[in-house]
C-alpha positions as CSV (number, residue, x, y, z in Angstrom):
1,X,30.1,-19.3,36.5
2,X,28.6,-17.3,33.3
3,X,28.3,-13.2,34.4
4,X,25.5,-11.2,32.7
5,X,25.3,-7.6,32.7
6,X,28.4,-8.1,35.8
7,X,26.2,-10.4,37.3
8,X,26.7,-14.6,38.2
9,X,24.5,-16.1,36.1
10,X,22.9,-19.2,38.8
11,X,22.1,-21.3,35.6
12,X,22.8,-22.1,32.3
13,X,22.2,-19.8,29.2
14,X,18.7,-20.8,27.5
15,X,19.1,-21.0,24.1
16,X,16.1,-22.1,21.7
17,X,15.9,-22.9,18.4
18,X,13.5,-23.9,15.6
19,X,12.7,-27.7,15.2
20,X,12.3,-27.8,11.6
21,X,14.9,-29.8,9.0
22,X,16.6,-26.6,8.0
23,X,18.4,-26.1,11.4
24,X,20.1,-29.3,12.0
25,X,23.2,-27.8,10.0
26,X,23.2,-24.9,12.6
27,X,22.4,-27.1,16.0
28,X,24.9,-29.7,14.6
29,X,27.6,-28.2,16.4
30,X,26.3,-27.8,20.3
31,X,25.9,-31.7,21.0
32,X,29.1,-33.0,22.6
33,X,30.5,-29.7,22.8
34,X,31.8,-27.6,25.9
35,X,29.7,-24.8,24.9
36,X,26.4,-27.3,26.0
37,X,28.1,-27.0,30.0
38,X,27.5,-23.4,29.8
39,X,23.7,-23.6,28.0
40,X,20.6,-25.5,27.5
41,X,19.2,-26.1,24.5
42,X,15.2,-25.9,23.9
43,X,13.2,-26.5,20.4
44,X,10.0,-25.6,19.3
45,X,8.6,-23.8,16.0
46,X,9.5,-20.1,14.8
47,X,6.7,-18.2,16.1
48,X,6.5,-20.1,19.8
49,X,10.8,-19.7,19.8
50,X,9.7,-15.8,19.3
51,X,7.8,-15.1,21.9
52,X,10.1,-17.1,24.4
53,X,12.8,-14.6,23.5
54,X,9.9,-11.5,23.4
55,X,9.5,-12.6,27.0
56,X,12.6,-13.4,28.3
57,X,11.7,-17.0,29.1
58,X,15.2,-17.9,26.7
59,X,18.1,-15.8,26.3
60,X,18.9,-16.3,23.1
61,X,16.9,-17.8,20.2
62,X,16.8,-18.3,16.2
63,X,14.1,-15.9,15.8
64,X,11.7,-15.1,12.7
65,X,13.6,-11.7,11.9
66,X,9.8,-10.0,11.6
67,X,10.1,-9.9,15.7
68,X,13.9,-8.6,16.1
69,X,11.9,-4.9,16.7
70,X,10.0,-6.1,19.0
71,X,13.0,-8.0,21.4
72,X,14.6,-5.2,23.8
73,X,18.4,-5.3,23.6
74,X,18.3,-7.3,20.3
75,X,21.4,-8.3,19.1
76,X,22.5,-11.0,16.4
77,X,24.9,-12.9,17.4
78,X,26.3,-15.4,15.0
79,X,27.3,-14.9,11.2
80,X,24.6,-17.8,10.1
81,X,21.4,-17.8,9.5
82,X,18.5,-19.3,8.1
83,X,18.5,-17.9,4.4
84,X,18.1,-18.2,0.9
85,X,19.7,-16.4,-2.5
86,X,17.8,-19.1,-4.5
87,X,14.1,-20.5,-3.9
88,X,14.0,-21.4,-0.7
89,X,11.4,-24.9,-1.3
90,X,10.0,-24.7,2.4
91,X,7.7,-21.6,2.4
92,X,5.5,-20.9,0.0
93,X,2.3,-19.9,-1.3
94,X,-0.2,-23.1,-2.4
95,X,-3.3,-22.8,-4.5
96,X,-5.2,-24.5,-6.9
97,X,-5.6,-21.6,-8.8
98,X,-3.6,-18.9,-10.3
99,X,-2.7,-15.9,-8.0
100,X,-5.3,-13.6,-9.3
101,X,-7.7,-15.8,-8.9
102,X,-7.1,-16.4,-4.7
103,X,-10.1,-15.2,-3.2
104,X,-8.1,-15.8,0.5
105,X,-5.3,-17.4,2.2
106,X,-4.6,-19.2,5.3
107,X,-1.8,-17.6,6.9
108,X,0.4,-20.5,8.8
109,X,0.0,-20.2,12.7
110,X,3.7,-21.4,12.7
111,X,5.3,-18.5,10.9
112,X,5.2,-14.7,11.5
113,X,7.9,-13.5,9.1
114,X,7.0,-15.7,6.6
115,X,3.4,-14.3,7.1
116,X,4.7,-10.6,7.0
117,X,6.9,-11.3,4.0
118,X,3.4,-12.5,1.9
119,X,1.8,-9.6,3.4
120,X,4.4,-7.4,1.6
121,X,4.2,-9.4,-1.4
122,X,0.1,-9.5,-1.7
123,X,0.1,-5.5,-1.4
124,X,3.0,-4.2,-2.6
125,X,4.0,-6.6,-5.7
126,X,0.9,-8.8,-6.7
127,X,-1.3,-5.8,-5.8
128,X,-3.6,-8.4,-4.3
129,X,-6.4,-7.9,-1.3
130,X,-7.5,-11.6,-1.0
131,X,-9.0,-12.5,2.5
132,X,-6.5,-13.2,4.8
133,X,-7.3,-15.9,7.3
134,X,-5.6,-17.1,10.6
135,X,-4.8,-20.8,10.5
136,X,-4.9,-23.5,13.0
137,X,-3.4,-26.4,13.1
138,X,-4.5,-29.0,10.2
139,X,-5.3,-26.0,7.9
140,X,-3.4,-27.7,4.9
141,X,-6.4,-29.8,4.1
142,X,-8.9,-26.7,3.7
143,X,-6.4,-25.5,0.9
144,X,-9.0,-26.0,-2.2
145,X,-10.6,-24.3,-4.8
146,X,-9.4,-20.5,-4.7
147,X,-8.4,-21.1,-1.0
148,X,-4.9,-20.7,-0.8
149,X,-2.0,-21.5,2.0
150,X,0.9,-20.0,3.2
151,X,2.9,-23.3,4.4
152,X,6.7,-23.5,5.9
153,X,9.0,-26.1,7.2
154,X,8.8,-29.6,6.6
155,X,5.1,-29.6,6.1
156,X,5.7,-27.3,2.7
157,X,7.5,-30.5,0.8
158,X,4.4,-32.6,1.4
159,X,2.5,-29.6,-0.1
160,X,5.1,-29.6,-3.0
161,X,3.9,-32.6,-4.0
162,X,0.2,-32.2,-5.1
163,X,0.0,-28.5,-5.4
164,X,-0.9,-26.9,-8.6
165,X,0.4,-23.6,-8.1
166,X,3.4,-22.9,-6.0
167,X,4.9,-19.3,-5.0
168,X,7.8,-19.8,-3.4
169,X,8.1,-16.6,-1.4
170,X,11.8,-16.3,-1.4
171,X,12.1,-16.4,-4.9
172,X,9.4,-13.7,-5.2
173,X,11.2,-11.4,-2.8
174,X,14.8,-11.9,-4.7
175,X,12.6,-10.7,-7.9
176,X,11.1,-7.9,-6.8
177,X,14.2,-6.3,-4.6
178,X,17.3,-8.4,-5.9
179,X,18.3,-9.2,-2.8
180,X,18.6,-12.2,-1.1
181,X,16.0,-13.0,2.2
182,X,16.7,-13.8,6.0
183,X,14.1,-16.0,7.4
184,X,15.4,-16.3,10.7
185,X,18.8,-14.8,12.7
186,X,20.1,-15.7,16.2
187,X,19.7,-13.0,18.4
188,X,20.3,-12.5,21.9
189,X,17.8,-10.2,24.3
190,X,20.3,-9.5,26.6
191,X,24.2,-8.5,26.4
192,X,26.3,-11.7,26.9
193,X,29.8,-12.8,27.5
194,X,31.8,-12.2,24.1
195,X,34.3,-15.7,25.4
196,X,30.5,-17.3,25.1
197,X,29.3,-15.3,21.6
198,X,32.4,-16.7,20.4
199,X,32.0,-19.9,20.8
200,X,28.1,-20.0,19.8
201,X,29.3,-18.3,16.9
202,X,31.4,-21.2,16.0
203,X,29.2,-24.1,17.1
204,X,26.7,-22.4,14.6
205,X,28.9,-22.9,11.4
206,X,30.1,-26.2,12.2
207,X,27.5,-28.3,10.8
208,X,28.1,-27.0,7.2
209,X,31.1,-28.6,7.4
210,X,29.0,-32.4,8.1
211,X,26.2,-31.9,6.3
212,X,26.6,-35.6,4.3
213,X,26.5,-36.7,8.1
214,X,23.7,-34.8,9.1
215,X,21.4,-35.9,6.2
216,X,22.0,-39.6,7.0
217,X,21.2,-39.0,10.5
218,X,18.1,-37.5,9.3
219,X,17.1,-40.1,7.2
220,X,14.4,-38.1,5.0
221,X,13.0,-39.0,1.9
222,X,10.2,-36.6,1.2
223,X,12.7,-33.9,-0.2
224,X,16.5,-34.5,-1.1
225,X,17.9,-33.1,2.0
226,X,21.2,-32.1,0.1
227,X,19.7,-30.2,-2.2
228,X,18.3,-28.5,0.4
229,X,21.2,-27.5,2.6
230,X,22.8,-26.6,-0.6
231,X,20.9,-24.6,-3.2
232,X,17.4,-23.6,-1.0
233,X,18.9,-22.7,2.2
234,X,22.0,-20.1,2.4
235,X,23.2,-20.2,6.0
236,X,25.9,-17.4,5.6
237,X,24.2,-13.9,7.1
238,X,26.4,-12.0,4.6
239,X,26.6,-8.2,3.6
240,X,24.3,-8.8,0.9
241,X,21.5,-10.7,3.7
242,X,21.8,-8.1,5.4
243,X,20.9,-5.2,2.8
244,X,17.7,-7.7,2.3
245,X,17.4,-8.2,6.2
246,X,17.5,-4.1,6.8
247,X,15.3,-3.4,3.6
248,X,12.1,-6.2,5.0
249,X,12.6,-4.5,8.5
250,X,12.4,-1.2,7.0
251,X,9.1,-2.2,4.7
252,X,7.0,-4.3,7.5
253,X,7.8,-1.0,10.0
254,X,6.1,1.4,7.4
255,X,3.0,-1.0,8.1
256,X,2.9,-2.1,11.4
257,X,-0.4,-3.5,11.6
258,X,0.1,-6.6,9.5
């Protein structure tokens, strides 16, 4: 029986995670493992996995790191992450015309940090005040003229493919600061058994180690997968993340109505 806060725990811990490509290598390691008798795992995309953990509905979640201020009791729990020290490929800005000449942007219903993130990078670096509209699902085909897009996840490779101007916000943000970005953490909303953290902090590394395996499983041909896993996405949360982790949370609270 799993205690919480000195109390039995009647069922499993709910843990959710993004469904996008760029988390296989950190789910890798639940499936067949003892840690999956004492959890349940769930999967949706970043900004529905947020508010799941905003609400207590999961108890822990890999969260856009835009919402960490907003989870009571918010604690990270594993060393890996969702990151990048290079361009990260699957969020970025796409227009058919050169940045100064986007006259507004559809901000991806999927995302929130990734929309905070090019809120930061409009005002504060591109000194930019194009319109910025809230997208719905299918948006990507109204990207035209001096319409832009923020995209993530898997839909930004098919966007990589026919877009004549690409920002890649990651790479922008590594520019401006010289740090490296944190997309999204793990993060529990409530205190949990540190046997359990342990564990989940293992689990959540192991898939680095199999990550030929993993993109044969996968099977995907619109990106190369290994490039991917290897030179976009940096899963270590190291001291350097988190400088860049601290500084975004430190720049979206100093504008809180983004």
């Amino acid at each position: 029986m799993i205690e919480i806060n000195g109390k039995a725990l009647d069922r499993k811990i709910r843990v959710a995670a993004v469904s996008y490509l760029n988390t296989k290598p950190l789910i890798y390691g639940f499936a067949g493992s003892e840690l999956m008798n004492e959890m349940e795992l769930l999967q949706d995309f970043p900004a529905r996995v947020a508010q799941q953990l905003i609400d207590g509905v999961v108890d822990v979640a890999l969260v856009p790191v835009a919402v960490i201020p907003q989870i009571p009791g918010a604690e990270i729990i594993s060393d890996f992450c969702i990151g990048a020290s290079q361009p990260v490929a699957s969020v970025c800005l796409f227009s058919d015309v050169p940045l100064e000449k986007i006259t507004a942007v559809y901000l991806d219903y999927q995302s929130r940090t990734s929309v905070a993130l090019l809120q930061l990078l409009l005002r504060e670096k591109w000194k930019l005040q194009p319109e910025l509209i809230p997208a719905e699902p299918g948006f990507e085909k109204s990207i035209t003229g001096s319409r832009a897009g923020l995209v993530i996840g898997d839909r930004a490779f098919k966007q990589l493919q026919h877009a004549p101007y690409v920002y890649d916000l990651a790479e922008h943000w590594q520019e401006w600061t010289g740090l490296p970005f944190v997309f999204a953490a793990w993060v529990a909303n409530k205190p949990l058994p540190s046997s359990f953290k342990t564990a989940f902090n293992q689990a959540t590394g192991k898939g680095l180690q199999h990550l030929d395996e993993i993109i044969r499983k996968v099977n995907y041909h619109t990106y190369d997968l290994h490039t991917y896993y290897t030179q976009n996405i940096d899963y270590i949360l190291d001291e350097p993340k988190r400088k860049g982790l601290a500084l975004f949370l430190q720049k979206i609270a100093s504008h809180p109505n983004d």
